[in-house]
C-alpha positions as CSV (number, residue, x, y, z in Angstrom):
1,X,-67.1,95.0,-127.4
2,X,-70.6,94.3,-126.1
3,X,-71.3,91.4,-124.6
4,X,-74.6,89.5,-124.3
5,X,-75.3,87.3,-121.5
6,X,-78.1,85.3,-122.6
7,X,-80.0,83.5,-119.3
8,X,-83.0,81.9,-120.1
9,X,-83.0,81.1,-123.6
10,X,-81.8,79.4,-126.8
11,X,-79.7,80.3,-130.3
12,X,-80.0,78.5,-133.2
13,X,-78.4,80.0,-136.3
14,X,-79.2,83.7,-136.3
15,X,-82.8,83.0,-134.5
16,X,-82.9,84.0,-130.7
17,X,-85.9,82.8,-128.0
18,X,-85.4,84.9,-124.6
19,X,-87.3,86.2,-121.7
20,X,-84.6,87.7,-120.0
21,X,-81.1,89.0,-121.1
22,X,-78.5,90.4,-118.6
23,X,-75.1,92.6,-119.0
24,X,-74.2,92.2,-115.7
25,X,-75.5,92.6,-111.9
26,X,-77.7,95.5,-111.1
27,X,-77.3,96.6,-114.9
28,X,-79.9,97.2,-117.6
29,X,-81.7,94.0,-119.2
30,X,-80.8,94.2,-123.0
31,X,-84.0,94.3,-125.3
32,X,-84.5,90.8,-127.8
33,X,-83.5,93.6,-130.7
34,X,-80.2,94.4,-128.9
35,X,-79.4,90.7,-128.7
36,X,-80.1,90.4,-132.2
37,X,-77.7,92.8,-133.0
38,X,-74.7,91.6,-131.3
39,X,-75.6,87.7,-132.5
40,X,-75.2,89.3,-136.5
41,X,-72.1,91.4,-135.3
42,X,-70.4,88.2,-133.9
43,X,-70.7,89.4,-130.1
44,X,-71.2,86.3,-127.8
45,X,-74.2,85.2,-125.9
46,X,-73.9,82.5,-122.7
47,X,-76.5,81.0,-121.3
48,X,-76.7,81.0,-117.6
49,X,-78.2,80.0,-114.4
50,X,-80.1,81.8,-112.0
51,X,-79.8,81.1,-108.2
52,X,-81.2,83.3,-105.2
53,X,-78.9,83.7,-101.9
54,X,-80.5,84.2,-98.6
55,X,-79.2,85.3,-95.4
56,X,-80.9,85.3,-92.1
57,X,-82.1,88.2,-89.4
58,X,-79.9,89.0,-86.5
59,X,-83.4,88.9,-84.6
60,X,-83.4,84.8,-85.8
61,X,-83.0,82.5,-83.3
62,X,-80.3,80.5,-83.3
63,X,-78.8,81.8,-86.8
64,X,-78.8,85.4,-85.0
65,X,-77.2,86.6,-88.6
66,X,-74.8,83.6,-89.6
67,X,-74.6,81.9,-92.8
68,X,-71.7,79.7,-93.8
69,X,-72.0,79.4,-97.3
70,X,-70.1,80.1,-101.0
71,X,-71.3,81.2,-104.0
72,X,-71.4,78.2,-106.5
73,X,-73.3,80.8,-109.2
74,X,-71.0,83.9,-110.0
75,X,-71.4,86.1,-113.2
76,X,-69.3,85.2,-116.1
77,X,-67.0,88.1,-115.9
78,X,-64.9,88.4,-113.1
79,X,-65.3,92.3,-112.8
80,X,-68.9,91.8,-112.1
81,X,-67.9,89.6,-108.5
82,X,-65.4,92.2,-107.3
83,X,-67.4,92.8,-103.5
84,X,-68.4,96.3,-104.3
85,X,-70.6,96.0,-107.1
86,X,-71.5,91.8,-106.2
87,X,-72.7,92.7,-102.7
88,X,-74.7,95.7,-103.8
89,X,-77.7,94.7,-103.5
90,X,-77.7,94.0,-99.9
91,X,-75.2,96.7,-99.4
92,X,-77.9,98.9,-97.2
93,X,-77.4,99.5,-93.8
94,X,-80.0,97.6,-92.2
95,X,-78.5,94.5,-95.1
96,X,-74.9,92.8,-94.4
97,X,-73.5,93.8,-91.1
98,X,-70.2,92.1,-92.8
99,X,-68.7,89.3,-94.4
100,X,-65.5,86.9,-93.4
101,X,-63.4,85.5,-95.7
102,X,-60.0,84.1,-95.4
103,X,-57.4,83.7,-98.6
104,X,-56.2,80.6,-99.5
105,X,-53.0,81.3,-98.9
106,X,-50.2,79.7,-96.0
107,X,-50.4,81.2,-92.6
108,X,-53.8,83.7,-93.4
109,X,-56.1,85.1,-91.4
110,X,-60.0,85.7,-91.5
111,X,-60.6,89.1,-93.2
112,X,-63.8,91.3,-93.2
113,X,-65.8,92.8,-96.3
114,X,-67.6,95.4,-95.2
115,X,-69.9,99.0,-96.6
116,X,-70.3,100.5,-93.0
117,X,-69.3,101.4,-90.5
118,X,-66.0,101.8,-92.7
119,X,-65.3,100.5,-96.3
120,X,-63.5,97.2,-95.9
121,X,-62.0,94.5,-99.0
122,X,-64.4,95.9,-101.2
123,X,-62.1,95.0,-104.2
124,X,-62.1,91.1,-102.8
125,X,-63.3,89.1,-106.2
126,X,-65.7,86.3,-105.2
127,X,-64.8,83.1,-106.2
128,X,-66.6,79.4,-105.8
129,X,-63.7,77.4,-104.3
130,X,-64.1,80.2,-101.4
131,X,-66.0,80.0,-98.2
132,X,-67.6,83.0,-96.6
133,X,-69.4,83.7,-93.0
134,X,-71.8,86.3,-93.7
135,X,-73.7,88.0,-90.8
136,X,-76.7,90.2,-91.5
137,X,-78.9,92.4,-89.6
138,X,-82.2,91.5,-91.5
139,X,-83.4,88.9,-93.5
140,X,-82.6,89.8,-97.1
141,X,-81.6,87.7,-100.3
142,X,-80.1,88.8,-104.0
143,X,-79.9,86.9,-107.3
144,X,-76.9,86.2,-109.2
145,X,-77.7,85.0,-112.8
146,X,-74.7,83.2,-113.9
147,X,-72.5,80.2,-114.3
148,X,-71.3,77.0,-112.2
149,X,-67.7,76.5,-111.5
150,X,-66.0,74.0,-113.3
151,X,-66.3,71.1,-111.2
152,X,-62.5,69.6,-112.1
153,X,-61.5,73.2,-110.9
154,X,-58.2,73.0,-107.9
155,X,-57.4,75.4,-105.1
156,X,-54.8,75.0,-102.8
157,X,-55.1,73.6,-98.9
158,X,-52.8,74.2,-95.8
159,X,-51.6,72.4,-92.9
160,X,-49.5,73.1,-89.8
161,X,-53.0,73.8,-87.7
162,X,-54.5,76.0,-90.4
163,X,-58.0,76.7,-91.2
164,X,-58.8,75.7,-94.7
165,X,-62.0,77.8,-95.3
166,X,-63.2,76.2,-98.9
167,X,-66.4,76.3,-100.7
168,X,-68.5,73.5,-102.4
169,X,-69.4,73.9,-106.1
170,X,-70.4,70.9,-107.9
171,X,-74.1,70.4,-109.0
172,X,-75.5,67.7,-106.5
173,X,-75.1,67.0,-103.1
174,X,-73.6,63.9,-101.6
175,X,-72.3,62.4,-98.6
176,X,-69.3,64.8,-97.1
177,X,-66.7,61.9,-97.0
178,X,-67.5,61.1,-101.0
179,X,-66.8,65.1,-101.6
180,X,-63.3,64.7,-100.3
181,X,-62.5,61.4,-102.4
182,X,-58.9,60.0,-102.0
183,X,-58.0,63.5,-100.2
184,X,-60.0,62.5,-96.9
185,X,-57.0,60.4,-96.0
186,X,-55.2,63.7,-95.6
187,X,-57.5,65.4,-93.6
188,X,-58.1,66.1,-89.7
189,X,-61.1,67.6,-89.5
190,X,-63.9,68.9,-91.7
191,X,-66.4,71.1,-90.0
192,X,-69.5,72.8,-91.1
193,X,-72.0,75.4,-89.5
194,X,-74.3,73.0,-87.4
195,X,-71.6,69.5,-87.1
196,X,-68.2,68.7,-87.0
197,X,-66.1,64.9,-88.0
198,X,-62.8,64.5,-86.3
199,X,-60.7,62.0,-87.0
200,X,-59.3,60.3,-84.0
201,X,-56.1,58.1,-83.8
202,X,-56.2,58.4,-87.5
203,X,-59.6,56.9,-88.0
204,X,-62.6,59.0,-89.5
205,X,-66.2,57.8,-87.3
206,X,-68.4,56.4,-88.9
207,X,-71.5,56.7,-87.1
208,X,-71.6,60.2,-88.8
209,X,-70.8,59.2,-92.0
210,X,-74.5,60.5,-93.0
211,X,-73.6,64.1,-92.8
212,X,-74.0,65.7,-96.4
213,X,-72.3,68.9,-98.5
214,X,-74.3,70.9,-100.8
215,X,-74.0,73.3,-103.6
216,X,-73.0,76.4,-102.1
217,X,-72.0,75.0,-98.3
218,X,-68.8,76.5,-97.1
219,X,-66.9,73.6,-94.6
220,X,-63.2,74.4,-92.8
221,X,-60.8,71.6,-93.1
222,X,-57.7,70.9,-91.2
223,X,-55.0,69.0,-93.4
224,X,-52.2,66.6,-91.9
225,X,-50.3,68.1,-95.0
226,X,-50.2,70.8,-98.0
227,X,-52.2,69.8,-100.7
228,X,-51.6,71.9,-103.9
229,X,-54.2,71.1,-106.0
230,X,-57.3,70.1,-104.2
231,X,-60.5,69.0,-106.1
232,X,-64.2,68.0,-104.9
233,X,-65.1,64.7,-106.0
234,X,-68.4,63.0,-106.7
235,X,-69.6,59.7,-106.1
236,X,-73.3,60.0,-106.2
237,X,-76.4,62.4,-105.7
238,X,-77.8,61.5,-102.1
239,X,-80.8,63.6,-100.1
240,X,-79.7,66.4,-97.9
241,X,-79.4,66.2,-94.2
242,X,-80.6,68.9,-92.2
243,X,-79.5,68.9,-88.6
244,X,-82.5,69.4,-86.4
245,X,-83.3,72.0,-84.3
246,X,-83.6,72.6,-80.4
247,X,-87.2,73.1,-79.4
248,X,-86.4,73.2,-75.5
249,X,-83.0,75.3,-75.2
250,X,-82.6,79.0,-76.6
251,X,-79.1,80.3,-77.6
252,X,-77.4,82.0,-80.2
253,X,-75.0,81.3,-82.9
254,X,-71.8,83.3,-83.1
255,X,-68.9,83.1,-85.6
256,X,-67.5,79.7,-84.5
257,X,-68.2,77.5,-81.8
258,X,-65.7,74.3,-80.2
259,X,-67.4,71.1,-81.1
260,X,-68.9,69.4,-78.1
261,X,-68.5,65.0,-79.1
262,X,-70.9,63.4,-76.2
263,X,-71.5,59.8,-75.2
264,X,-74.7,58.5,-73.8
265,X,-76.2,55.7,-71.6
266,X,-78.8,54.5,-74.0
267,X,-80.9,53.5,-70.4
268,X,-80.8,57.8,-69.9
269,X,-81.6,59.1,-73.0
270,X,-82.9,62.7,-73.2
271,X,-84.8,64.3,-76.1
272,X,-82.4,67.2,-76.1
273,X,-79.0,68.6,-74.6
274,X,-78.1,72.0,-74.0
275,X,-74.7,72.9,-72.9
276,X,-74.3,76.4,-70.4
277,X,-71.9,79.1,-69.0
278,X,-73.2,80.9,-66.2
279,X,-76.4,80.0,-66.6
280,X,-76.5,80.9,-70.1
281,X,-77.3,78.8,-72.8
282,X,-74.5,78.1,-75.2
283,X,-75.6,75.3,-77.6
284,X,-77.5,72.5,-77.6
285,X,-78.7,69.7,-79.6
286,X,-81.4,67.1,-80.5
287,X,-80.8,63.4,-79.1
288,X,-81.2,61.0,-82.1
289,X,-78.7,58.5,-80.7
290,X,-76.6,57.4,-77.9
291,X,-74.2,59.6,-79.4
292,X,-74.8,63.5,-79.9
293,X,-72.2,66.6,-80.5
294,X,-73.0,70.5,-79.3
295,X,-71.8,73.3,-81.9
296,X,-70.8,75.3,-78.2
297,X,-70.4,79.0,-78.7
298,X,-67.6,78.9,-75.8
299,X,-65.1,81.1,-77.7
300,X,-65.5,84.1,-75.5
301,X,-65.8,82.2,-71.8
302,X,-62.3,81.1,-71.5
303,X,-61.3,79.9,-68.6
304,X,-64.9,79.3,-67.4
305,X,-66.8,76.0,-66.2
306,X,-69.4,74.2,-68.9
307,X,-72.0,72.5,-67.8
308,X,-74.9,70.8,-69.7
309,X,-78.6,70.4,-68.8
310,X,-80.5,67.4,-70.2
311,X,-84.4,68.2,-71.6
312,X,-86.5,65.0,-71.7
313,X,-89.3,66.9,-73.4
314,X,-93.0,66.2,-71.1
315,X,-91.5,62.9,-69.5
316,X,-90.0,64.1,-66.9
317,X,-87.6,67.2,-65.5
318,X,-84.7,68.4,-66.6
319,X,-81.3,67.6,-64.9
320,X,-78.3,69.7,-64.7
321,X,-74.9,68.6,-64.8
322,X,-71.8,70.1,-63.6
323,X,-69.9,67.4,-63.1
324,X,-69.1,64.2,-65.9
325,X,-66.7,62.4,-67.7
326,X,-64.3,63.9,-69.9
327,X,-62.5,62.0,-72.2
328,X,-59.3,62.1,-74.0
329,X,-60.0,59.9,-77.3
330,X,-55.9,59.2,-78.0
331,X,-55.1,58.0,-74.2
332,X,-58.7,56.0,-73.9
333,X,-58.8,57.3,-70.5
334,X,-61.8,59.2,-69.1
335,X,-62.0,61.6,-66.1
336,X,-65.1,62.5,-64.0
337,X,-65.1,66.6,-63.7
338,X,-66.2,69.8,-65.0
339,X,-64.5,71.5,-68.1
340,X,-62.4,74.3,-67.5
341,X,-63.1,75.9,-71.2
342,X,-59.7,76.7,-73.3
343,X,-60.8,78.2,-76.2
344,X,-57.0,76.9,-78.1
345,X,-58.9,73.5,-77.8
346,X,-60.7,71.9,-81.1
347,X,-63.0,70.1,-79.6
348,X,-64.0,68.2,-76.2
349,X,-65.3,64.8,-75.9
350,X,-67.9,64.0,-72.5
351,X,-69.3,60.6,-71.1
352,X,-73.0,60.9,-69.7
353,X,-72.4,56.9,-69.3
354,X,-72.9,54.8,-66.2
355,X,-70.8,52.2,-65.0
356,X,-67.9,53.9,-67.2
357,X,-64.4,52.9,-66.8
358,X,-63.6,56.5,-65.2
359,X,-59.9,57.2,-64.0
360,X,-59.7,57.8,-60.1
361,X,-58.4,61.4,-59.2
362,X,-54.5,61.1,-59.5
363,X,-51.8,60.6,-56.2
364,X,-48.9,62.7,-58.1
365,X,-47.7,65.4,-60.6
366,X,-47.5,63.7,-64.2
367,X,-47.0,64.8,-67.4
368,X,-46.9,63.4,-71.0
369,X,-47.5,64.2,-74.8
370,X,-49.3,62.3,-77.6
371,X,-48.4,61.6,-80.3
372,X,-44.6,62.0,-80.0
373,X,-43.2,62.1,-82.4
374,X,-45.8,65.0,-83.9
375,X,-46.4,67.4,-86.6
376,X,-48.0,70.1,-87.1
377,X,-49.3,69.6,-83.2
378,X,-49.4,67.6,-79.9
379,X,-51.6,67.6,-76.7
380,X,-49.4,67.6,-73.6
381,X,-51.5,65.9,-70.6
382,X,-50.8,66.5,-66.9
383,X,-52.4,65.1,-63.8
384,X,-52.6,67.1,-60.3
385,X,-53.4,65.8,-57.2
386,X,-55.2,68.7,-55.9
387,X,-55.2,72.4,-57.5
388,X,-52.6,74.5,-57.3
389,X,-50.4,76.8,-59.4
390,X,-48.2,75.6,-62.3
391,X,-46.5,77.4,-65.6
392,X,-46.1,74.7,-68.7
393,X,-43.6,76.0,-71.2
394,X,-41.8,74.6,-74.2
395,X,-37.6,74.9,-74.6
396,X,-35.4,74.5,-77.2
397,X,-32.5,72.5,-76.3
398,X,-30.4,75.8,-75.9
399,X,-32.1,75.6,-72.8
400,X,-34.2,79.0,-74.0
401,X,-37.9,79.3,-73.8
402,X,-40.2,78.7,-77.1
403,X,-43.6,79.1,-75.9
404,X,-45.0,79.6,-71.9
405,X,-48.2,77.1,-72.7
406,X,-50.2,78.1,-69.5
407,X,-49.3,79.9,-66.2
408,X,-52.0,80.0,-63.5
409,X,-53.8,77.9,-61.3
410,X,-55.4,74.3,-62.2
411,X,-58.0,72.1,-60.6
412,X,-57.1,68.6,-59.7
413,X,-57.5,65.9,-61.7
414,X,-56.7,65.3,-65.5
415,X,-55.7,68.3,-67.8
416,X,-54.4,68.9,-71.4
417,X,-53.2,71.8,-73.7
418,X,-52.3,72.0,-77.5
419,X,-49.2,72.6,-78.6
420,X,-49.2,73.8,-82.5
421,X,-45.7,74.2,-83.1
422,X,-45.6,77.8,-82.8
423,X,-43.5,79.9,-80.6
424,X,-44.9,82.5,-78.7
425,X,-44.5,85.0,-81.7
426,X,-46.6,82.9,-83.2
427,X,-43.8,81.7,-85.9
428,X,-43.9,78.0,-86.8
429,X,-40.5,76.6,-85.1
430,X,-38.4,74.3,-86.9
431,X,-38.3,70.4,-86.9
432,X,-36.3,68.7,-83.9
433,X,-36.6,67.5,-80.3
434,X,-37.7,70.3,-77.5
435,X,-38.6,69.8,-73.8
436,X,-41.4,70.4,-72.5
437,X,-42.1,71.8,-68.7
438,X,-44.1,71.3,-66.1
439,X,-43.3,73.2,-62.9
440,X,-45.4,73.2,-59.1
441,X,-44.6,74.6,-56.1
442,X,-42.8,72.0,-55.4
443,X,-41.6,69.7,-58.2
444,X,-40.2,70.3,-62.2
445,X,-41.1,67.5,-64.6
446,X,-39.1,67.7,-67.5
447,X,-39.5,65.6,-70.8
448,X,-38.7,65.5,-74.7
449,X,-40.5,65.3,-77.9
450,X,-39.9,65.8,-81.2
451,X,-41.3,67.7,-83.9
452,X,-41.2,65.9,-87.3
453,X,-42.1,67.7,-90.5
């Protein structure tokens, strides 16, 4: 059977008024007499929305390609948003490099769509609760006439350290913690393309509480827990906030980036904060408060130093920094060095503050977790006197070894690593008390902690 999409237009009886009729991406447009027909042989019509999608060039500075986003407009029938036929027109070569996506199912990983170099998920349906990173060599854009998701539609979110990549689909933006509704409690983290909200010792800021989701953003969430049947909620329709850009620092965006939280001494206040490896811009980000955060595209420099440079515009000249205060939000205490990046890390928190309460390089090997107990993960923090070579591991109380945390050498000072629960098989181990390791050259430090799910 036939069937009509109607998308600008009206029926009343028998009696159509249309400029445009579809049957379906990159098909034919049906003629007012073909509509006719089907209303009189009881085929359907729908009326529809049109919305245009854009994507940036690879030559854009900072996008260089990226766009988080979903698709809050799909075409009625689901045939019509399999990948292959949905992404068609920007299918050219000089179009979509590729696409991520990553199923909403436990324990999934990012996949890529893809037309060259090799045919990749083409059959992948698009779907609204979805979010997608596209990255595309030129600037191009297609139109999708069709209709909203149900707004009371669910979808399922994971915990146990899992990315939760989720799209937005209701009509009107709003502030991000209204969008999450009584569900926020639940939550760990919700980041977006330009900003990132952590929750810290169980407490969402809110100093950023400003930040906004619209239709068609795509966020990643980390959940304390499972949540079945996730749905958006609304509140009420606010203005959307738009991150400024960086004027003074060049760089360029990659797939994901660590969150960079930094504190300020509002009597050194500079108009703009870039964050480098090497010499090599990474990130950066305009100063609106004594309070700033860098989306730093770090994920490739492991092991390498970060340093920032502050821009104060025509007042005066920039400063470098490699040294500064690094904080560790769930112990309140906060070390003056440079770090070392680890790209298992979610996120670093730095102090640009004077007169700061700043912890004095430690006399001797220590070693603690927090929180303990813990699920799905815990940070392990260890204090050397001067650098040197250590392995951190994590036991079973068999005595045998779960996961080798780090092996190699360590500056002095104050460090910390993530532990997700995860052997080194990457399999999520079981709920119970394991030991953690430190071992030097010349002391062990043994302790427990337990894993509660």
């Amino acid at each position: 059977m036939k069937k009509v999409i109607l998308a600008v237009g009206l029926m009343i009886g028998i009696s159509i008024f249309a400029e445009n009729i579809y049957f379906g991406p990159g098909q034919q447009i049906a003629t007012f007499e073909e509509a006719f027909e089907c209303a009189q042989t009881g085929d359907y019509l729908i009326e529809l929305t049109a919305k245009t999608y854009t994507f940036p060039s690879q030559w854009t500075i900072p996008d260089y390609g990226w766009k988080w986003l979903s698709f809050d407009i799909l075409w009625p029938e689901e045939d019509d948003n399999i990948a292959e036929y949905f992404l068609a027109p920007i299918s050219d070569i000089d179009e979509l490099d590729f696409a991520l996506f990553k199923p909403h199912s436990p324990g999934s990983q990012p996949l890529t769509i893809s037309f060259y170099p090799t045919q990749q998920n083409l059959d992948h349906p698009f779907t609204s609760p979805y979010g997608y990173k596209f990255k595309t060599i030129t600037d191009c854009q297609f139109t999708v006439t069709g209709q909203r998701c149900p707004a009371e539609t669910t979808f399922p979110l994971f915990s146990n350290n899992q990315e939760n990549w989720i799209g937005y689909f209701l009509e009107e933006t709003q502030l991000v913690y209204d969008a999450f509704g009584t569900h926020l409690d639940e939550l760990t983290q919700i980041k977006a393309q330009h900003w990132t909200i952590n929750k810290v010792n169980g407490v969402w800021p809110p100093d950023i509480a400003a930040y906004t989701i619209s239709p068609g953003d795509m966020v990643i969430v980390y959940c304390e827990r499972d949540i079945p049947a996730f749905s958006w909620s609304f509140e009420e329709s606010r203005e959307k906030y738009v991150m400024p850009e960086s004027q003074d620092f060049t760089y360029e965006e990659e797939a994901d980036y660590i969150p960079v939280f930094i504190a300020l001494d509002p009597n050194d206040l500079p108009s703009e904060i870039g964050a480098y490896v090497e010499g090599e811009c990474k990130g950066a980000t305009v100063v609106q408060d004594t309070t700033a955060q860098i989306c730093a595209y770090i994920l490739e420099n492991q092991g390498e130093d970060l340093e920032f440079e502050f821009s104060y515009g025509s007042k005066e000249q920039n400063k470098q920094f490699k040294e500064y205060g690094i904080c560790e939000p769930e112990t309140s205490k906060t070390v003056k060095g440079t770090i070392q990046i680890d790209n298992s890390r979610d996120c670093y928190y730095v102090s640009f503050k004077n007169g700061q309460n700043i912890t004095p390089v430690p006399t001797q090997i220590e070693i603690t977790n927090f929180p303990n107990p813990f699920n799905p993960e815990t940070t392990l923090f260890f204090s050397l006197p001067n650098e040197q070579k250590i392995e951190l591991s994590v036991y079973n109380l068999k005595g045998q070894k779960v996961r080798q945390l780090v092996k190699g050498q360590f500056p002095s000072g104050n460090n910390s690593i993530v532990w997700n629960g995860k052997d080194d098989s990457g399999k999520q181990v079981c709920s119970g008390v394991y030991l953690y390791k430190l071992e030097t050259a010349d002391k062990i430090i043994s302790k427990k902690m337990l894993l509660l799910k």
